[in-house]
mmCIF file of the N, C-alpha and C atoms, coordinates in Angstrom:
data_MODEL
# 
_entry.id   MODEL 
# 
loop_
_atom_site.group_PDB 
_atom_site.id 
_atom_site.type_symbol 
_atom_site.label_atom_id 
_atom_site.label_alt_id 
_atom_site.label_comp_id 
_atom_site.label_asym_id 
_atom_site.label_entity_id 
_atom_site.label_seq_id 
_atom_site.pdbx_PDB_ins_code 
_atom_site.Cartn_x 
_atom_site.Cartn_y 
_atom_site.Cartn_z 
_atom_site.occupancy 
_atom_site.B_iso_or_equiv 
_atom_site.pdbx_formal_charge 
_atom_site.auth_seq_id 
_atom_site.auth_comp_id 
_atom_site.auth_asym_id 
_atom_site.auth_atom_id 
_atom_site.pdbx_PDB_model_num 
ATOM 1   N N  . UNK A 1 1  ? 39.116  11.912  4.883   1.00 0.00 ? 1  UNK A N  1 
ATOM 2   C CA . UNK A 1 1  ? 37.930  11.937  5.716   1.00 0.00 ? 1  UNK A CA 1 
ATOM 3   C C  . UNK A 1 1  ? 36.698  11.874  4.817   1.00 0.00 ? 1  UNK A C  1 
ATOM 4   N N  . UNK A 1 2  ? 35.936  10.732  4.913   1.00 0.00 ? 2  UNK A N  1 
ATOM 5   C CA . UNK A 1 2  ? 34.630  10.930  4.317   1.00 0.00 ? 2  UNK A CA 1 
ATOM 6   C C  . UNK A 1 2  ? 33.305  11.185  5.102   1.00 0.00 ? 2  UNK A C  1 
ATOM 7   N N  . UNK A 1 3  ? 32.464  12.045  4.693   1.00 0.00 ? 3  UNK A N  1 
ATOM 8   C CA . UNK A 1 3  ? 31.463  12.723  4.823   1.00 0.00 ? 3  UNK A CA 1 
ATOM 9   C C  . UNK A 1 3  ? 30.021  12.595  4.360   1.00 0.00 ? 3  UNK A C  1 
ATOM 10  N N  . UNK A 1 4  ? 29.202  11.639  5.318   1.00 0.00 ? 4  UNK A N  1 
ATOM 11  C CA . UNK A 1 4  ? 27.682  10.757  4.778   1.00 0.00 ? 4  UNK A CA 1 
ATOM 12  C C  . UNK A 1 4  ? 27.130  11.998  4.651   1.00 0.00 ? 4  UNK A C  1 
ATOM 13  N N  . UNK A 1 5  ? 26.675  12.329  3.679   1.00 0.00 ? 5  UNK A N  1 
ATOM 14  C CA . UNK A 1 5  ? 25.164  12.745  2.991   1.00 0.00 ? 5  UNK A CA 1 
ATOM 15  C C  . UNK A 1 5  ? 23.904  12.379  3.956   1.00 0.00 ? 5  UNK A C  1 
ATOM 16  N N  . UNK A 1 6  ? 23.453  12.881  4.786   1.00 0.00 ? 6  UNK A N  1 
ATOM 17  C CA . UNK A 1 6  ? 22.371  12.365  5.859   1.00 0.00 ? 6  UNK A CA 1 
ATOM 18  C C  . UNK A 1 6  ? 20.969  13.632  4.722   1.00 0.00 ? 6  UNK A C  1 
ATOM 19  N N  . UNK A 1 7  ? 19.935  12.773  4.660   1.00 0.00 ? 7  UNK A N  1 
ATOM 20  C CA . UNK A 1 7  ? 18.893  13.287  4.397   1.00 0.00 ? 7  UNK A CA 1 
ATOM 21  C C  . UNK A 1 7  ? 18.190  13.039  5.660   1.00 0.00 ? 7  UNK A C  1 
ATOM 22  N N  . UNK A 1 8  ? 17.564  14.055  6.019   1.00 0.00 ? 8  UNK A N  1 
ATOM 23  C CA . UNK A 1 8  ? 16.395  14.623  6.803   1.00 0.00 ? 8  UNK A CA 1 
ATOM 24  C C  . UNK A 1 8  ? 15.452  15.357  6.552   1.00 0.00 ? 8  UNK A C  1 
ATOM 25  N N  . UNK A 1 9  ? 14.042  15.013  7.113   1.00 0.00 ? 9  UNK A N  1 
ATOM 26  C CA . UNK A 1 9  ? 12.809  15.255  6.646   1.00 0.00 ? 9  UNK A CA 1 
ATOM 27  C C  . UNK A 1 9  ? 12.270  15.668  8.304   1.00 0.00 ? 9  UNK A C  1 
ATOM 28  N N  . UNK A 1 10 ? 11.765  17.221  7.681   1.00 0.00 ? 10 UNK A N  1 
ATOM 29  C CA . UNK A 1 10 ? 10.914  17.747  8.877   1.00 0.00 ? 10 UNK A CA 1 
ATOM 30  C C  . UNK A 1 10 ? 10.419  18.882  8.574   1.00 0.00 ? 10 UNK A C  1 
ATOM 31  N N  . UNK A 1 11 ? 9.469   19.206  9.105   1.00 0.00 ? 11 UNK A N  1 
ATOM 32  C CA . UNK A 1 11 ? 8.193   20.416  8.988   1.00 0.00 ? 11 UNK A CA 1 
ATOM 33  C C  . UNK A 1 11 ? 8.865   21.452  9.477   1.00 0.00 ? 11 UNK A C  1 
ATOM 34  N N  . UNK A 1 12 ? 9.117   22.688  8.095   1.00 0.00 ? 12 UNK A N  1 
ATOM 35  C CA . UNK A 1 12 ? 10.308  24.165  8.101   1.00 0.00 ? 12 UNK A CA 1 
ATOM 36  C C  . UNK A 1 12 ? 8.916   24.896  9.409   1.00 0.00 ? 12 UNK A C  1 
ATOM 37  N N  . UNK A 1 13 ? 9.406   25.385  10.528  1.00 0.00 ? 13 UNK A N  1 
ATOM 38  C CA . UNK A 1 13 ? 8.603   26.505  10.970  1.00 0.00 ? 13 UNK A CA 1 
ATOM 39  C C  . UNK A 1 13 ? 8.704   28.077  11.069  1.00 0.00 ? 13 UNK A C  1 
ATOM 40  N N  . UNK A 1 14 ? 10.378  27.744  10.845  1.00 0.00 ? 14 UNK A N  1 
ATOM 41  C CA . UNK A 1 14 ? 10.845  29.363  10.698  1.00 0.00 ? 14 UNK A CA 1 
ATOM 42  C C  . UNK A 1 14 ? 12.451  29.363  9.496   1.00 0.00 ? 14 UNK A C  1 
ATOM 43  N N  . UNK A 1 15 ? 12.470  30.410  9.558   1.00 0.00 ? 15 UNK A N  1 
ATOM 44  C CA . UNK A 1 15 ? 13.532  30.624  8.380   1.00 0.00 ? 15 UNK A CA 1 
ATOM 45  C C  . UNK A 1 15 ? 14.696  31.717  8.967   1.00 0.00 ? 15 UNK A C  1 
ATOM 46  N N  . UNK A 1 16 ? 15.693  31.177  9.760   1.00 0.00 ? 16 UNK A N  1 
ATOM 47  C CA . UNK A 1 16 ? 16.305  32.707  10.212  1.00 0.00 ? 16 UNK A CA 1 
ATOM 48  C C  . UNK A 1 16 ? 17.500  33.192  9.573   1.00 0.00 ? 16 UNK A C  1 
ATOM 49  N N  . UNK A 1 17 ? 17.990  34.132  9.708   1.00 0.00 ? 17 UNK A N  1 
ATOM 50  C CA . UNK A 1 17 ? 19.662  35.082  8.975   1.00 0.00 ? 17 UNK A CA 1 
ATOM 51  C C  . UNK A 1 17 ? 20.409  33.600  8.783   1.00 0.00 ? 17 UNK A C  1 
ATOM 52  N N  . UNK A 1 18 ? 20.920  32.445  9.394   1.00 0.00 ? 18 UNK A N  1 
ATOM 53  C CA . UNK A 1 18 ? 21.656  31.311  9.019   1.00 0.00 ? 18 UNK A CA 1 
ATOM 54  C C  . UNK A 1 18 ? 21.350  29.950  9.006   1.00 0.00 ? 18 UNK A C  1 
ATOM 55  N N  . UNK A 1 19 ? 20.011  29.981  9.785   1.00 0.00 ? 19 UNK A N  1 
ATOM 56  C CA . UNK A 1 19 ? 19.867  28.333  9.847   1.00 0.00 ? 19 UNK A CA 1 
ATOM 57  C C  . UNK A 1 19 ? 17.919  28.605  9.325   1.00 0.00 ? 19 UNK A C  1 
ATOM 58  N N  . UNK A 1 20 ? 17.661  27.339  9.363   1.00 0.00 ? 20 UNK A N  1 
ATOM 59  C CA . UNK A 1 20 ? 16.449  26.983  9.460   1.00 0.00 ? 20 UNK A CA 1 
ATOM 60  C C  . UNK A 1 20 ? 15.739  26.306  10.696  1.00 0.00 ? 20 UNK A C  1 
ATOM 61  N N  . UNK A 1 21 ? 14.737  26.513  11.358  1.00 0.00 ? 21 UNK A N  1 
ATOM 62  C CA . UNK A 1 21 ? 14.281  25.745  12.301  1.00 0.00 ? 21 UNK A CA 1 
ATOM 63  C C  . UNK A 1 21 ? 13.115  24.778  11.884  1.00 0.00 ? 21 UNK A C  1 
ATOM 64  N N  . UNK A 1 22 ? 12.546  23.888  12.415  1.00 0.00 ? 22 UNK A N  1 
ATOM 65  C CA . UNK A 1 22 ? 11.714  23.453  12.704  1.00 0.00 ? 22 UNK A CA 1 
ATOM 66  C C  . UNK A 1 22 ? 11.242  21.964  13.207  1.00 0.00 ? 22 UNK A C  1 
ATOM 67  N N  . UNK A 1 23 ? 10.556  21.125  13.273  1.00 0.00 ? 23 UNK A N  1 
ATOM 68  C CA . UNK A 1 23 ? 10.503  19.931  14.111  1.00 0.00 ? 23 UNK A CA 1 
ATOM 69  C C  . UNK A 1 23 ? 10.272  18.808  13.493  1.00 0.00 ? 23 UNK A C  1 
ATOM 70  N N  . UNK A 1 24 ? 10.828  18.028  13.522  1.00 0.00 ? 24 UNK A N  1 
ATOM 71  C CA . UNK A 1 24 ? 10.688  16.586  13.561  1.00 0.00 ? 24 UNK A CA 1 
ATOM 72  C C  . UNK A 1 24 ? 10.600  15.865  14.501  1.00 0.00 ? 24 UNK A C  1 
ATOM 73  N N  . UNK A 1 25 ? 9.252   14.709  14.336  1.00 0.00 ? 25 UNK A N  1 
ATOM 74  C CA . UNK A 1 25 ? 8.956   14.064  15.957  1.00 0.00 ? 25 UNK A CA 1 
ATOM 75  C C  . UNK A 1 25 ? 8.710   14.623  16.733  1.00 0.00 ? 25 UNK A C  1 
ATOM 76  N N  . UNK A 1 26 ? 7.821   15.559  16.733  1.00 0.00 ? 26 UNK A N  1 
ATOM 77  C CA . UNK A 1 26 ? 7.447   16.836  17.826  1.00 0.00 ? 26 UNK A CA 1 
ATOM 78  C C  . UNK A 1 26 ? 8.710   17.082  18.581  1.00 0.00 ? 26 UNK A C  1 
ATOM 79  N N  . UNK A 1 27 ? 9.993   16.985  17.934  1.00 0.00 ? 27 UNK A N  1 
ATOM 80  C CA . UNK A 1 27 ? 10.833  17.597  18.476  1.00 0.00 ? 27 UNK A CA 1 
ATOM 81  C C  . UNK A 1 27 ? 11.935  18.700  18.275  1.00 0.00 ? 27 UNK A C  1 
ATOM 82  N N  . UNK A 1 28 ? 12.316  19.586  18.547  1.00 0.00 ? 28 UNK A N  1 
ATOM 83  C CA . UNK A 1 28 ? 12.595  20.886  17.949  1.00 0.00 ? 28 UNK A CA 1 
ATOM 84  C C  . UNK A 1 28 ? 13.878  20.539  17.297  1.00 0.00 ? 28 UNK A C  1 
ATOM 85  N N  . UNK A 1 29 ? 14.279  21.085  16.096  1.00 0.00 ? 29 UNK A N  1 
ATOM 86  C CA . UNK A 1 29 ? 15.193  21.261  14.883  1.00 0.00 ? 29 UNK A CA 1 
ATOM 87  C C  . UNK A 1 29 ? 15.782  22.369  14.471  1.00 0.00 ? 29 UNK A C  1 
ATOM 88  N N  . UNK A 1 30 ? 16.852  22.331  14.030  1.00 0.00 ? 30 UNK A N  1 
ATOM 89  C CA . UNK A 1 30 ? 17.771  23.000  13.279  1.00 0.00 ? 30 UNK A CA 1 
ATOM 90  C C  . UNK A 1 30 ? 18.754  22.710  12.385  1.00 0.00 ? 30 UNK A C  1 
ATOM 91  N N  . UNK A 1 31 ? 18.978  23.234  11.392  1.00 0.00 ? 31 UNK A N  1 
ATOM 92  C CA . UNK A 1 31 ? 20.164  23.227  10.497  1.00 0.00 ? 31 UNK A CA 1 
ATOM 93  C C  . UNK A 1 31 ? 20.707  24.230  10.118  1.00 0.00 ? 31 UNK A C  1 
ATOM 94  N N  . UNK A 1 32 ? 22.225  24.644  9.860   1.00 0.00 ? 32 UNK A N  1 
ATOM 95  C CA . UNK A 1 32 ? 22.682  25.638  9.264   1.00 0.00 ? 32 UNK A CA 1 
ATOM 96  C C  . UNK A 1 32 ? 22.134  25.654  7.932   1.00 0.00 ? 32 UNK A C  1 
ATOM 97  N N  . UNK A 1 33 ? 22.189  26.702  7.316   1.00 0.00 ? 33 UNK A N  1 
ATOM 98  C CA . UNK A 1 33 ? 22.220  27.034  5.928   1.00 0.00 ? 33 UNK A CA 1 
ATOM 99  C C  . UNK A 1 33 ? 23.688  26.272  5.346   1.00 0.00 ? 33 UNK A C  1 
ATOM 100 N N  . UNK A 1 34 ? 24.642  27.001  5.537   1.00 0.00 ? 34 UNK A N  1 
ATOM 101 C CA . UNK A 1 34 ? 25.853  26.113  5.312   1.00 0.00 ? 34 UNK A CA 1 
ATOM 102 C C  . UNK A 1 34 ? 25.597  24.590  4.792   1.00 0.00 ? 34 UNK A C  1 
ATOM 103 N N  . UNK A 1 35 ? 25.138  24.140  5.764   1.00 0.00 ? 35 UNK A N  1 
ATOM 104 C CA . UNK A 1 35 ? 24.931  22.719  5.737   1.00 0.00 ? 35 UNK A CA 1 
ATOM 105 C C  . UNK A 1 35 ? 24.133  21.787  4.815   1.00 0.00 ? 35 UNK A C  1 
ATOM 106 N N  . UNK A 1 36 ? 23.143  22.800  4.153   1.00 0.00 ? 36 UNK A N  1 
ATOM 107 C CA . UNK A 1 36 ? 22.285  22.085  3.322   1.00 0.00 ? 36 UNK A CA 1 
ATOM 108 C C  . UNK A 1 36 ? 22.257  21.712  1.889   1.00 0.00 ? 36 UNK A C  1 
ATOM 109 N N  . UNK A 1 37 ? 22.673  21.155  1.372   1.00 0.00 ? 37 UNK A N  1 
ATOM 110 C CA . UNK A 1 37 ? 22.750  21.147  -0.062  1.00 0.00 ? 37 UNK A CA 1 
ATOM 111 C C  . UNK A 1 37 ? 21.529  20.460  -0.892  1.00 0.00 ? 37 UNK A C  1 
ATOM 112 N N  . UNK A 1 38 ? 20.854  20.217  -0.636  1.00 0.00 ? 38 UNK A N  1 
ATOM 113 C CA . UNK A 1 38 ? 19.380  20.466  -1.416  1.00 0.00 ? 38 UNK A CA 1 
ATOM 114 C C  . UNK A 1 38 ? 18.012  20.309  -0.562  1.00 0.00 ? 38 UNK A C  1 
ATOM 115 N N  . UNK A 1 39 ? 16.856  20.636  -1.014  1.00 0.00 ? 39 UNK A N  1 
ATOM 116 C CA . UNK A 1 39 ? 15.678  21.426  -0.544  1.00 0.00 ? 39 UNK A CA 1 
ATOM 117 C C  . UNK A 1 39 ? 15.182  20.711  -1.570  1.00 0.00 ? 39 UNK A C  1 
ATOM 118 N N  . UNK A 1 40 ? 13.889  20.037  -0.942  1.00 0.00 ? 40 UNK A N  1 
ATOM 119 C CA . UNK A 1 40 ? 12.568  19.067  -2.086  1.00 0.00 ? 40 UNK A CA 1 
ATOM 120 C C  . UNK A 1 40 ? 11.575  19.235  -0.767  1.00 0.00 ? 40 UNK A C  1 
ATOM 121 N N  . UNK A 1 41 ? 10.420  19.707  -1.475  1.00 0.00 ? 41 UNK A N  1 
ATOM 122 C CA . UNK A 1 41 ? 9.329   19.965  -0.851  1.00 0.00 ? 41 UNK A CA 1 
ATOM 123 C C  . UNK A 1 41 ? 8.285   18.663  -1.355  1.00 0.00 ? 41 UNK A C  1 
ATOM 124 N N  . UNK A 1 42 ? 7.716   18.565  -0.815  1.00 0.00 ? 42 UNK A N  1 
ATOM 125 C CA . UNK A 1 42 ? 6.553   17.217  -0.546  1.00 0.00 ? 42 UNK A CA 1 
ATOM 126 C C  . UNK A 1 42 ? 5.200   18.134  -2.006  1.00 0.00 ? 42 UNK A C  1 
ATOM 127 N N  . UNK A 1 43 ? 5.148   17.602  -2.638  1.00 0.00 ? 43 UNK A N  1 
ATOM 128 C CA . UNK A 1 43 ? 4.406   17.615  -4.151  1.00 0.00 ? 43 UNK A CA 1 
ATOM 129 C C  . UNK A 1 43 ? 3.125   16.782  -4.100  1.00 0.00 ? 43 UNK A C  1 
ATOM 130 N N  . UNK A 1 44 ? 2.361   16.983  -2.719  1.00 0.00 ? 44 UNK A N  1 
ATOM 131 C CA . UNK A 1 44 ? 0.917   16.028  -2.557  1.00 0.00 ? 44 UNK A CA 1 
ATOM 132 C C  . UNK A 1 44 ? 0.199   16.531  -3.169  1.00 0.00 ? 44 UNK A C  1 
ATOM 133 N N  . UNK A 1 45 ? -0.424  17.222  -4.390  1.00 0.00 ? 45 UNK A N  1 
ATOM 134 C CA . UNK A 1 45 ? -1.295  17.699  -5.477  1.00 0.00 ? 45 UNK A CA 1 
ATOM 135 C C  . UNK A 1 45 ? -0.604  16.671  -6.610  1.00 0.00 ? 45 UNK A C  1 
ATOM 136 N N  . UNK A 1 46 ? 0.555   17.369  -7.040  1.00 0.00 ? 46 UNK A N  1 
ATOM 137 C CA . UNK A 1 46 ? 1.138   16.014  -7.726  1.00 0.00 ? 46 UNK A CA 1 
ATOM 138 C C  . UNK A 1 46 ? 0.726   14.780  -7.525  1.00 0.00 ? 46 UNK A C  1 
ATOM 139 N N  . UNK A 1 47 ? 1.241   14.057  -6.489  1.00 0.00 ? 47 UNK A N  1 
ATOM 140 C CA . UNK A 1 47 ? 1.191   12.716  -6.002  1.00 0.00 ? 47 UNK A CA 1 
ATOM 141 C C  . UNK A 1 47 ? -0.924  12.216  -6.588  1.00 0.00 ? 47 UNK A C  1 
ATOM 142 N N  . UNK A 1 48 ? -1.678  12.909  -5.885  1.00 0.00 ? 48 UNK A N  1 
ATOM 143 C CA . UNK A 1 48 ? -2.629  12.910  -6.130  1.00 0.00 ? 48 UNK A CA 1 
ATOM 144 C C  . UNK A 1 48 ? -3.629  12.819  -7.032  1.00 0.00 ? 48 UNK A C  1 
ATOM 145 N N  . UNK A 1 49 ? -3.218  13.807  -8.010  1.00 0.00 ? 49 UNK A N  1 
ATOM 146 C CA . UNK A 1 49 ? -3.415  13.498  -9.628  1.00 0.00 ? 49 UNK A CA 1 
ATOM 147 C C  . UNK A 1 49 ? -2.530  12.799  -10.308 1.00 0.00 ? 49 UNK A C  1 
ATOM 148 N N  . UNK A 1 50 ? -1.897  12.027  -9.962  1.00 0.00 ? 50 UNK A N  1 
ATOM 149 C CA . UNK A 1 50 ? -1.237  10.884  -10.551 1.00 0.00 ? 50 UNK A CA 1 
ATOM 150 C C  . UNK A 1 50 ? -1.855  9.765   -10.418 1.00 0.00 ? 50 UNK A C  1 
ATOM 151 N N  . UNK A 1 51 ? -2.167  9.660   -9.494  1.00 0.00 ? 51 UNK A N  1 
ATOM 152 C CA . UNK A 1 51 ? -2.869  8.325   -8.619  1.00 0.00 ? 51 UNK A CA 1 
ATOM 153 C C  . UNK A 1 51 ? -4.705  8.634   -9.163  1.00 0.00 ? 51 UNK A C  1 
ATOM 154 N N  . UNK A 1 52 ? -4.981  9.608   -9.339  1.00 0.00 ? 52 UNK A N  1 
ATOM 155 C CA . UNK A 1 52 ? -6.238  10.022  -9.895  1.00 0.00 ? 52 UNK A CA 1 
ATOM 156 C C  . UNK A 1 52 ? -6.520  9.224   -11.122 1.00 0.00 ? 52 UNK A C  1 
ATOM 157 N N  . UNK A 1 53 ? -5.362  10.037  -12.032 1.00 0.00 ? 53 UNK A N  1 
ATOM 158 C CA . UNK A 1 53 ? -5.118  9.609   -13.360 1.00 0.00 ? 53 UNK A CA 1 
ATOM 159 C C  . UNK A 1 53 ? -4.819  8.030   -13.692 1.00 0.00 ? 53 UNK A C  1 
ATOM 160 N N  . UNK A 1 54 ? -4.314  7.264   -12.602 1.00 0.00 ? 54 UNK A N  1 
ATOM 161 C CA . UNK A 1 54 ? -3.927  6.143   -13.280 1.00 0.00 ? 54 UNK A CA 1 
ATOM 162 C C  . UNK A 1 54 ? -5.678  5.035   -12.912 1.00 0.00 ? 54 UNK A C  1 
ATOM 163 N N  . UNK A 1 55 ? -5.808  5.464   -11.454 1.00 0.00 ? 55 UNK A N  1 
ATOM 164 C CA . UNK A 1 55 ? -7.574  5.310   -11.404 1.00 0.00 ? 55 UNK A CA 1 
ATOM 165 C C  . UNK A 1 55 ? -8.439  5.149   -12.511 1.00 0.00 ? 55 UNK A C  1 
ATOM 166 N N  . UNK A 1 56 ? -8.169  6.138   -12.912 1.00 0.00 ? 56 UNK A N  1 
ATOM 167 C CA . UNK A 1 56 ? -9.093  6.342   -14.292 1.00 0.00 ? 56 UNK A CA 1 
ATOM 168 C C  . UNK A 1 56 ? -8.814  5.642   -15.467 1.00 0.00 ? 56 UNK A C  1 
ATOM 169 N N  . UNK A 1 57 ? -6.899  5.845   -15.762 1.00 0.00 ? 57 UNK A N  1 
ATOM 170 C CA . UNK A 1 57 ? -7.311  5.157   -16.830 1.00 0.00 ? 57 UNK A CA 1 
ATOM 171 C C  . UNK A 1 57 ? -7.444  3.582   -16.569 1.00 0.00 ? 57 UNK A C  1 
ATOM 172 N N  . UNK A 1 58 ? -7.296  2.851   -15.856 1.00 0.00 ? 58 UNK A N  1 
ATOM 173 C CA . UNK A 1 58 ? -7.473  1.489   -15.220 1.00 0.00 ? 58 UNK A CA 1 
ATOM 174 C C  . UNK A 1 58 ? -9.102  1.334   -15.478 1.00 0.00 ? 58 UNK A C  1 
ATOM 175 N N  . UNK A 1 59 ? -9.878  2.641   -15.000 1.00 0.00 ? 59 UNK A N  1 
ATOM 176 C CA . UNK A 1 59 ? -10.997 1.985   -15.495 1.00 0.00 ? 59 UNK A CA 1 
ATOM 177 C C  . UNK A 1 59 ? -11.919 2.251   -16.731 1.00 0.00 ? 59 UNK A C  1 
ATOM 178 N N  . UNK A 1 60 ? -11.704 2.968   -17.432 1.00 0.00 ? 60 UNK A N  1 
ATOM 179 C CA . UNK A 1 60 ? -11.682 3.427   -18.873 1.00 0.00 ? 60 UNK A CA 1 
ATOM 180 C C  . UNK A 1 60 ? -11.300 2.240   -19.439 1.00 0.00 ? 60 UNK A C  1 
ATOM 181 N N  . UNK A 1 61 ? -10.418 1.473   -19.548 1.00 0.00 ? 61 UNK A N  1 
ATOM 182 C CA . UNK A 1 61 ? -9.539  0.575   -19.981 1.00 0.00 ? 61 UNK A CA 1 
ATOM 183 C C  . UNK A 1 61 ? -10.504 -0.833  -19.600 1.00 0.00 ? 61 UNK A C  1 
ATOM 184 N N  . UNK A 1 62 ? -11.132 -0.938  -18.319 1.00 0.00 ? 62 UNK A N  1 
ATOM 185 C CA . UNK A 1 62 ? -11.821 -1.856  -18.183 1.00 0.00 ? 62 UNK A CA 1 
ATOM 186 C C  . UNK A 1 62 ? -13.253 -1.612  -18.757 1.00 0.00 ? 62 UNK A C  1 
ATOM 187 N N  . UNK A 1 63 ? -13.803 -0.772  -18.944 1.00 0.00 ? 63 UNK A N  1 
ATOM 188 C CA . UNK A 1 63 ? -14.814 -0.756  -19.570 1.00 0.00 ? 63 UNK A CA 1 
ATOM 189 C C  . UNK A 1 63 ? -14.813 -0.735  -20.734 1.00 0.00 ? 63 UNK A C  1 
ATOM 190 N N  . UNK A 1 64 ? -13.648 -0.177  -21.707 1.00 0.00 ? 64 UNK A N  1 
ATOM 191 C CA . UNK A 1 64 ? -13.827 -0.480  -23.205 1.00 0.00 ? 64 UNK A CA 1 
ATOM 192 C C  . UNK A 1 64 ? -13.518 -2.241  -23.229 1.00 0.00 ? 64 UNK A C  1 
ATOM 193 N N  . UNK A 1 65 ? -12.803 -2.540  -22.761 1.00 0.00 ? 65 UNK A N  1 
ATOM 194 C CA . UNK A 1 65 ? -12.385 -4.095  -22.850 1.00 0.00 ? 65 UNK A CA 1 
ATOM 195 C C  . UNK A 1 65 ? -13.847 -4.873  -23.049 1.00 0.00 ? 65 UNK A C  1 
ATOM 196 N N  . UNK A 1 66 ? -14.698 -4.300  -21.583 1.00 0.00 ? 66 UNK A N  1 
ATOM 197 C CA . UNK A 1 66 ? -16.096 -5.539  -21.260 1.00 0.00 ? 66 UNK A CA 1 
ATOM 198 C C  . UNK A 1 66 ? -16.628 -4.903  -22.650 1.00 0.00 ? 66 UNK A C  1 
ATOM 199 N N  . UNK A 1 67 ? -16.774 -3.953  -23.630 1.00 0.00 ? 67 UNK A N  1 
ATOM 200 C CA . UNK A 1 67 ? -17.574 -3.254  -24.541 1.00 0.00 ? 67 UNK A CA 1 
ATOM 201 C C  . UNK A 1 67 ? -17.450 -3.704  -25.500 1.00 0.00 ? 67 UNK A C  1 
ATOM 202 N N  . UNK A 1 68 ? -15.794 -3.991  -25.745 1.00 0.00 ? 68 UNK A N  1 
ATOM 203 C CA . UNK A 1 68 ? -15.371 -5.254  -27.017 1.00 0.00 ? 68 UNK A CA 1 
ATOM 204 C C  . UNK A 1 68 ? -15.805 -6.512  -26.608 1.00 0.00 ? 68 UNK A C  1 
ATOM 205 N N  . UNK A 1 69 ? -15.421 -7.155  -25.322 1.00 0.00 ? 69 UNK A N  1 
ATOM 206 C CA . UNK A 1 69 ? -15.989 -8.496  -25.547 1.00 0.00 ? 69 UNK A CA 1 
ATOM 207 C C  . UNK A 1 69 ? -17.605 -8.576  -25.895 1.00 0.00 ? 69 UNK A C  1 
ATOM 208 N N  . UNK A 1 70 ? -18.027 -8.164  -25.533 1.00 0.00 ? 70 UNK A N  1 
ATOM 209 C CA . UNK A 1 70 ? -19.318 -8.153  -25.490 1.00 0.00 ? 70 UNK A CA 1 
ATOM 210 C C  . UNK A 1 70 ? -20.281 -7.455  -27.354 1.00 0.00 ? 70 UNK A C  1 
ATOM 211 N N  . UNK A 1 71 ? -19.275 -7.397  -27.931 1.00 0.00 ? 71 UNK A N  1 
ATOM 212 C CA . UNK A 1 71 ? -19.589 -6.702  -29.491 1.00 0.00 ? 71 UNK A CA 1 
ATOM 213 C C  . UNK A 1 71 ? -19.190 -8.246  -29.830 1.00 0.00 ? 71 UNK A C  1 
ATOM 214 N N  . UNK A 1 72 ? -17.964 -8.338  -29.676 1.00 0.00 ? 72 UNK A N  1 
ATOM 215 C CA . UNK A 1 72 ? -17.737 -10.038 -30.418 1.00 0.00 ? 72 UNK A CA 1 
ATOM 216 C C  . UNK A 1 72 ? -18.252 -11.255 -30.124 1.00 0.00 ? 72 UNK A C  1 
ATOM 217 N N  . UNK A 1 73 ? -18.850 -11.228 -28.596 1.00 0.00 ? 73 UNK A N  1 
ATOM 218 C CA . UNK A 1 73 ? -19.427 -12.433 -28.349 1.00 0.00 ? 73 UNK A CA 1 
ATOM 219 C C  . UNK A 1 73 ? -20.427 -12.127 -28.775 1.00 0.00 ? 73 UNK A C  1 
ATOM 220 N N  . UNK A 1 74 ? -21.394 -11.039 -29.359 1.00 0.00 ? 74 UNK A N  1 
ATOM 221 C CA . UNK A 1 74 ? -22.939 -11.359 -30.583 1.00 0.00 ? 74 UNK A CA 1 
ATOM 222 C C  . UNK A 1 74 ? -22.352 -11.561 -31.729 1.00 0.00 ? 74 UNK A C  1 
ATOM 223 N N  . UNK A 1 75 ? -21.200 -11.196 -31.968 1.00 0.00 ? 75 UNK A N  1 
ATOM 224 C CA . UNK A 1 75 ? -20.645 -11.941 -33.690 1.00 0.00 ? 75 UNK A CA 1 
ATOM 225 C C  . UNK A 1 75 ? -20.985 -13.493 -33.884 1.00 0.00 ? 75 UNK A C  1 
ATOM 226 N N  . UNK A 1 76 ? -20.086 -14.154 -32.789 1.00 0.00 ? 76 UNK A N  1 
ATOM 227 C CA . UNK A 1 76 ? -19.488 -15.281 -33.094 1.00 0.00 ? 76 UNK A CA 1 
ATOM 228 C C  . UNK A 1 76 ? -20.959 -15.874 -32.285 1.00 0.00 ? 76 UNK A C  1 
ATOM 229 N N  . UNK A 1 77 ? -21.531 -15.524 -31.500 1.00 0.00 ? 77 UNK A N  1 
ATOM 230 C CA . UNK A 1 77 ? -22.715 -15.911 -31.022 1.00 0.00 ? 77 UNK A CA 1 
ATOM 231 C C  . UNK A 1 77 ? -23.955 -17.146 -32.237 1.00 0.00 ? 77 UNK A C  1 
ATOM 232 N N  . UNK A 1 78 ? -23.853 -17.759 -32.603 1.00 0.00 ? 78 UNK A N  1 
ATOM 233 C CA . UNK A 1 78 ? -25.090 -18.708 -33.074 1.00 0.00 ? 78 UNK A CA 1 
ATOM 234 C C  . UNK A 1 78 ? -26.598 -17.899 -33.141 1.00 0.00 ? 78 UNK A C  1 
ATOM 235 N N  . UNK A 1 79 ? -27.318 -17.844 -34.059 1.00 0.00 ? 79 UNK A N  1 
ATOM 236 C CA . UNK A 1 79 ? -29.030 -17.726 -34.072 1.00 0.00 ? 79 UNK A CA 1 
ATOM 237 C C  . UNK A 1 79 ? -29.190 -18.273 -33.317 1.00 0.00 ? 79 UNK A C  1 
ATOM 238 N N  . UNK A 1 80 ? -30.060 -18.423 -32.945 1.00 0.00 ? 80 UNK A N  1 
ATOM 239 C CA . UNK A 1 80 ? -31.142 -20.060 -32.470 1.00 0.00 ? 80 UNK A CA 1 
ATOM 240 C C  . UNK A 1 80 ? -32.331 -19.560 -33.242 1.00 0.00 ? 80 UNK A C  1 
ATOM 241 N N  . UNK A 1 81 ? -32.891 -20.897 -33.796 1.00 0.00 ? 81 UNK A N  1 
ATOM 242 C CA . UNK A 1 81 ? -33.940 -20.621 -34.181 1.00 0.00 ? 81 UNK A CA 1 
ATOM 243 C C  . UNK A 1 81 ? -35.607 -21.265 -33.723 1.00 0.00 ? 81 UNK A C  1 
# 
């Protein structure tokens, strides 16, 4: 007999002596304890300063770039006289 691994995602509202409750799809939920073999909570601070961080360096990165071109194009740049 094989046995799918079902992941489910829903907002915990209570915690009781064997199961857990709460809803998914505004609709009411439960699971045994028994039943669960792992627990991952949603990490949106994480997620956030990641996406912060890569923001930034994307544009850090674009502004030293325009800072070099712009040093070498007065190098190679001609006088006029």
């Amino acid at each position: 007999m094989i046995i799918k691994k079902k992941k489910v995602a829903f907002t915990v509202t209570s915690v009781e002596k064997d199961s857990i409750k709460g809803s998914r799809k505004n609709l009411p939920f439960a699971i045994a304890k028994n039943d669960i073999n792992s627990i991952r909570k949603n990490n949106t601070p994480g997620t956030v300063l990641i996406a912060g961080g890569a923001a930034t360096g994307v544009t850090l990165i674009t502004v030293a770039l325009i800072n070099v071109l712009r040093d070498t194009s007065e190098v190679f740049t001609p006088d006029q006289y």
